[in-house]
N, C-alpha and C positions, 0 to 999 in steps of 0.2 A: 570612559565612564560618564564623562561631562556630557557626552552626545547622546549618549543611551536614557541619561535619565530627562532630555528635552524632547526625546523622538520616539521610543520606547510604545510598544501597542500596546494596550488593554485588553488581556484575557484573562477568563476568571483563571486556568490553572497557576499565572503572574503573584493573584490574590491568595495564594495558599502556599502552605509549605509543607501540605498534607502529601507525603511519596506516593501513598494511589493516585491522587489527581496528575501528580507530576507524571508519574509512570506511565498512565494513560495518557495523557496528550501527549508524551513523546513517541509512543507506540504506533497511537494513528499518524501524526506526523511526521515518521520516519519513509513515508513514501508519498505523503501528501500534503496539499499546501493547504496553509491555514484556514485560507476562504470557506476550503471544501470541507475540509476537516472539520471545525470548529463546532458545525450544527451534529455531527455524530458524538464527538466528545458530550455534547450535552446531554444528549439520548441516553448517551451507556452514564451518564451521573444521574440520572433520572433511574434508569431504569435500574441501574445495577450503585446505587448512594456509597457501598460498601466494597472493601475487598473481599468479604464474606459472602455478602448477596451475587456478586460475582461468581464465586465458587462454585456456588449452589443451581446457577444456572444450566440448563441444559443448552448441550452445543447447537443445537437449531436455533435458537432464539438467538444465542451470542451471533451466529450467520447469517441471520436475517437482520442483524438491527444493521453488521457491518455491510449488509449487501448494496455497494457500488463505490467501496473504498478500495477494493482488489488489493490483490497480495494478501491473499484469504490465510496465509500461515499465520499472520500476527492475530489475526479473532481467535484461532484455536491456540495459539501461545500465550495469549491473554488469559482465557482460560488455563490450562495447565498450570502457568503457573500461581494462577488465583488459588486454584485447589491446592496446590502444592504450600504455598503460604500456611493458608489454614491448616492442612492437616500436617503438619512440620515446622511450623513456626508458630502455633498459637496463634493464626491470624494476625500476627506483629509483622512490620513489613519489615525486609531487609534493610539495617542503618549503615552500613559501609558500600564502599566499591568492591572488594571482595566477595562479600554475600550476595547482593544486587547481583555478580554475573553469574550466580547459580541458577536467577531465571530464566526457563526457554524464553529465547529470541529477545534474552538482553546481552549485549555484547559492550565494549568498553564506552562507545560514543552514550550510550543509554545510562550506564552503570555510573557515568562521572557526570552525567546532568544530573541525575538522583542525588546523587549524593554529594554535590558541590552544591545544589538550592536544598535540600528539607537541609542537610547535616553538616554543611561548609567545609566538609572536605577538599582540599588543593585538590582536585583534580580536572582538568585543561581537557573540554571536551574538541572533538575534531569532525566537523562534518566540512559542508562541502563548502558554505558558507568561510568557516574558517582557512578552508584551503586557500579558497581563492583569494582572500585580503591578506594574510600571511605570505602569501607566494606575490602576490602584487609586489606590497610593501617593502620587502626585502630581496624584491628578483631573486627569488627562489625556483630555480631548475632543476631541481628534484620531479620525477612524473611523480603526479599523485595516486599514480596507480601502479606503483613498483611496489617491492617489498618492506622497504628500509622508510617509506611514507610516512603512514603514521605514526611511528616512534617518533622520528625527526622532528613532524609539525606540533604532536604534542607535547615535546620537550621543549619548543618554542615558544609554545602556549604559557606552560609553566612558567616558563621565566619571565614572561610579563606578566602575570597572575601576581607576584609577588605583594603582599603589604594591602592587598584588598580583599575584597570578600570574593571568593571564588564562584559561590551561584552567579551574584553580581556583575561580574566580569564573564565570566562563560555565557552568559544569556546578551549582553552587550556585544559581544563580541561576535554571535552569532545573528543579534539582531542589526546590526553596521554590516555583515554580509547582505542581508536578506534585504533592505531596506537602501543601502548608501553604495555600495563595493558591489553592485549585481552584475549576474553572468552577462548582459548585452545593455544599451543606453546607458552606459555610467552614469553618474553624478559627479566626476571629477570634481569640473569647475569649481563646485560648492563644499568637496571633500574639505574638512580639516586636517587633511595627513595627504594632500597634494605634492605640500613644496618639499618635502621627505620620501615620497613613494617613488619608487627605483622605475618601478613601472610606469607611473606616468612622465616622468621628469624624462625618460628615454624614447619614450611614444611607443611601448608595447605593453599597453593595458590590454587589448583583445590577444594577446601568447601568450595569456596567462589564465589559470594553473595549466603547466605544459599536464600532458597525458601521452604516454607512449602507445598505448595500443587501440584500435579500433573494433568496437563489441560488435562480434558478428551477429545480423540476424535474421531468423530462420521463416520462411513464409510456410503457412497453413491454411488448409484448406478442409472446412466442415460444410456436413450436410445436415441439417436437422430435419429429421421427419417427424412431425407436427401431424400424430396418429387420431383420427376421430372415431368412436365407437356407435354403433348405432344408439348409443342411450346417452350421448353428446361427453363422453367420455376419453379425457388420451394420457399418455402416458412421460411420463418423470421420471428418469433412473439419478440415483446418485453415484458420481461420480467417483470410483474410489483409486486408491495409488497415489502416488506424490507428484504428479504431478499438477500443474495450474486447474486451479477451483475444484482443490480434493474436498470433499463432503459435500460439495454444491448437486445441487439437481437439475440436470438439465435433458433437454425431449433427447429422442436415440439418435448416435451420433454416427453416421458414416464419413469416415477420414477419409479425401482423396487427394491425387498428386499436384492437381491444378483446379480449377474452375472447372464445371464438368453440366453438360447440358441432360436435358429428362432421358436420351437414351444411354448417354454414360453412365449418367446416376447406376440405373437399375442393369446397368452390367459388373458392377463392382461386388467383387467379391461379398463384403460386407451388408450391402444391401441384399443378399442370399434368402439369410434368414426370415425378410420380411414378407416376400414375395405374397407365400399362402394367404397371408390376409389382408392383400390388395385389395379392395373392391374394383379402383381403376388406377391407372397410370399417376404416379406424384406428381402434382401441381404446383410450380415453382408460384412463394406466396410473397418473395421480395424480387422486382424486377433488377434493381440491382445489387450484389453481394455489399454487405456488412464489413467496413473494414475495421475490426479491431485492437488497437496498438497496443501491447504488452512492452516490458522491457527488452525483450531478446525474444519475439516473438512476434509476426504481423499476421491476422487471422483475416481468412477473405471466407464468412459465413454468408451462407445460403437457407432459407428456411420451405420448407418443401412439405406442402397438404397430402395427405396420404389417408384415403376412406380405409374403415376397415369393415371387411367382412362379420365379425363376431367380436364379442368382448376382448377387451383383454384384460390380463392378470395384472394386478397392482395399478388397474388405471385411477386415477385423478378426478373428480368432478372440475371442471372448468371454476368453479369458485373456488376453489380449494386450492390453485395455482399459486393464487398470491400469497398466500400463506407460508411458503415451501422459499428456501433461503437458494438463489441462484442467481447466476452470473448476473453482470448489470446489461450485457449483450441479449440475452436470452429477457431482464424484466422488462426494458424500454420494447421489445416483441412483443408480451404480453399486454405489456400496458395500451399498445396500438390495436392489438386484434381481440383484447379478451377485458376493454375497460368497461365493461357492464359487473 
């Protein structure tokens, strides 16, 4: 607590005890770092002041402000549960750990920073921050990714939580991860919890927090055909199902099993359909494939000029592109070939 409150960063969500504000920057930074973060947080307090003016918002606009923070579930779980608030709770935001995890896409880590900073609720949040100084400090050999984890880390939490203020301590505790205790270049030397930490006293700060398994991940491979119509027109479908960048818009997509060169392309299956309104052969329009890193996902995109013969249906004016809430792979394309 002594080191939290001499090192401690300045954000406004810090300067409030208002649950929306908390809610929201935990939300966007439940997959993103602060740096990046922070200037969206601002945007959606801007544009969205309230939990109400949130609600009311339409999901296009909520997907386009979060467009390049990815892990597109939490804009529409923001949503949800904005609407859900309002119309269910008289716009009153949930005051416990309980209620709090009735919102989509808050789970206990979310539900016990709410409600340990607006309501001081005991409750010992656990992210990864915490794993890793916890698991240091006490050579703790628990994987952090077994079952019995976070009961464990956060009944250890608790018990040094004791006789202080629990926001207080949860946000110090996650700020001495983020800041002091970091995943590579330690800070040892300068740590105040050196000549005590198992970890370093033993010389295995880099074994720590053990993890027993390896996330496997799966390589992909897209083809964007980037359709023109003779009246400078192409086309944007939205993306629907559960999987990555559901409601986003993105040009028509042919899935293949590798890298695939201008006569593969136009023998795949998929590419079938478009055939008829060829004018000429696809014109590969990045020389080399897009590589985009997901969590559990590597995408090797290719974006491919494709004239067409006659209109198409639901096509776009090329200004109208930017408008349209979609991947941040697909906006930095636009932004290069379509910044007029």
């Amino acid at each position: 607590m002594g080191w939290y409150g001499e090192n401690k960063r300045d954000f406004p969500w810090r300067n409030s005890k208002n649950p929306y504000h908390v809610w929201l920057s935990e939300i966007i930074l439940q997959q993103t770092r602060v740096q990046q973060g922070l200037p969206y947080y601002l945007k959606f307090i801007e544009a969205f002041p309230t939990v109400s003016d949130l609600a009311k918002a339409p999901e296009e606009k909520v997907l386009k402000l979060w467009q390049g923070l990815g892990y597109y579930s939490r804009a529409r779980n923001l949503l949800f549960s904005a609407q859900w608030i309002v119309e269910h709770n008289a716009a009153n935001f949930p005051n416990s750990h309980k209620d709090l995890l009735k919102l989509k896409g808050v789970g206990d880590y979310t539900a016990s920073a709410i409600a340990s900073i607006c309501f001081e609720e005991p409750q010992a949040v656990v992210d990864g921050n915490v794993y890793r100084f916890l698991s240091r400090y006490f050579g703790i050999e628990l994987p952090i990714d077994s079952s019995p984890a976070h009961a464990f880390f956060k009944a250890k939490a608790t018990e040094l939580m004791l006789g202080v203020s629990p926001g207080d301590f949860n946000q110090a505790l996650m700020e001495f991860g983020a800041l002091q205790c970091t995943p590579k270049l330690t800070n040892c030397s300068s740590c105040p919890f050196s000549t005590s930490c198992i970890a370093f006293q033993q010389g295995k700060v880099d074994q720590f927090p053990v993890k027993s398994k390896k996330t496997k991940v799966r390589k992909r491979y897209f083809n964007y055909l980037v359709l023109h119509s003779p009246k400078g027109k192409t086309l944007l479908q939205k993306r629907t199902g559960k999987g990555i960048w559901q409601n986003l818009y993105e040009f028509p997509l042919v899935e293949s099993e590798k890298l695939v060169d201008q006569e593969e392309l136009i023998q795949l299956p998929d590419f079938a359909q478009w055939t008829s309104i060829c004018y000429e052969r696809p014109k590969l329009l990045n020389p080399s494939p897009v590589k985009h890193l997901l969590s559990h996902q590597q995408l090797y995109i290719q974006f491919w000029g494709v004239r067409s013969l006659q209109e198409l249906k639901k096509a776009v004016a090329l200004k109208e592109l930017k408008t349209l809430p979609v991947p941040v792979v697909i906006g930095h394309f636009m932004d290069k070939h379509y910044s007029d």
